[in-house]
C-alpha positions, 0 to 999 in steps of 0.5 A: 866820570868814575873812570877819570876819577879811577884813573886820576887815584892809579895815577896820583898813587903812581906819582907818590910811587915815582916820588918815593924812588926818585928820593931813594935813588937821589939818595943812593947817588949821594952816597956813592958820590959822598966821601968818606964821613964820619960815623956821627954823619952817617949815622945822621944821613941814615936818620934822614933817609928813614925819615923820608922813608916813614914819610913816603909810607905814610903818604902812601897809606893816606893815598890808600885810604882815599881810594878806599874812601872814594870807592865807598863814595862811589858805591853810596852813588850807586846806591842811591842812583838805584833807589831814585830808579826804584822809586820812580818805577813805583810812581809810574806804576802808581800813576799808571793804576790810577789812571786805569782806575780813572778810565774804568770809573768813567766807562762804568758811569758812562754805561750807567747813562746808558742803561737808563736811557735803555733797559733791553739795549744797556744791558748788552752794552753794559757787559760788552762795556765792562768787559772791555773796561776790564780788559783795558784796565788789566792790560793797564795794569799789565804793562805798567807792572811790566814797565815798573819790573824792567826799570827795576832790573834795569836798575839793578843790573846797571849797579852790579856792573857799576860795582864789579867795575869798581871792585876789579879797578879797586883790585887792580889799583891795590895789585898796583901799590 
């Protein structure tokens, strides 16, 4: 989508180009075929071609300033597209430690039940259980930090290639013009 969008600014900006040449040399053409004119006349087609001249560059900063403006757009989009992507790794991670929470809450009332059905046996599954609560709930919290940290890099490795690309297209368009 960026690409056609990039495409269609190099080509509308080609377009104005060509425009510009074709009235320059449609020009031209009418001056060698013209016969000779008065000073007031030529003064006047002089007059019309730096008219179409100033219009042709002004068209041409305009086209300009919508490349720019477009590639600003597009870096807010960028933007934006990474924060959305932070904030969802920080919700999976959110949701992730409230669910170990939850888990670990419920072995340990599950283990509590024991207990009191059994003194000798619950305390050897007590420990065993909370060590693996522990355990569970660490490797919860593990991979969710790891899951949360890979979508952030991801995240923030698809932007900086999204700008380089944009940067060296807008270099290129404005090497171009």
């Amino acid at each position: 989508m960026v690409e056609q969008k990039e495409q269609g600014f190099v080509r509308s900006k080609e377009v104005k180009k060509k425009e510009v040449e074709a009235k320059v040399e449609e020009s031209e053409q009418k001056e060698e075929t013209t016969p000779p004119v008065k000073t007031e006349q030529l003064s006047a087609s002089l007059d019309q071609i730096q008219q179409q001249a100033m219009s042709a560059y002004a068209a041409y900063m305009e086209a300009e300033l919508q490349v720019a403006k477009a590639y600003k757009d597009n870096e807010q989009h960028v933007e934006s597209a990474y924060k959305n992507t932070e904030q969802q790794a920080n919700r999976i991670y959110n949701e992730y430690l409230a669910q170990a929470s939850k888990v670990r809450e419920e072995t340990e009332q599950q283990i509590k039940k024991v207990y009191e059905d059994s003194i000798a046996q619950s305390t050897r599954v007590r420990l065993e259980a909370e060590q693996q609560a522990k355990k569970v709930y660490e490797e919860s919290i593990a991979q969710a930090t790891k899951v949360r940290e890979d979508s952030i890099i991801q995240a923030w490795e698809t932007r900086r290639e999204t700008m380089a690309q944009a940067w060296l297209i807008y270099t290129k368009s404005r090497k171009l013009g």
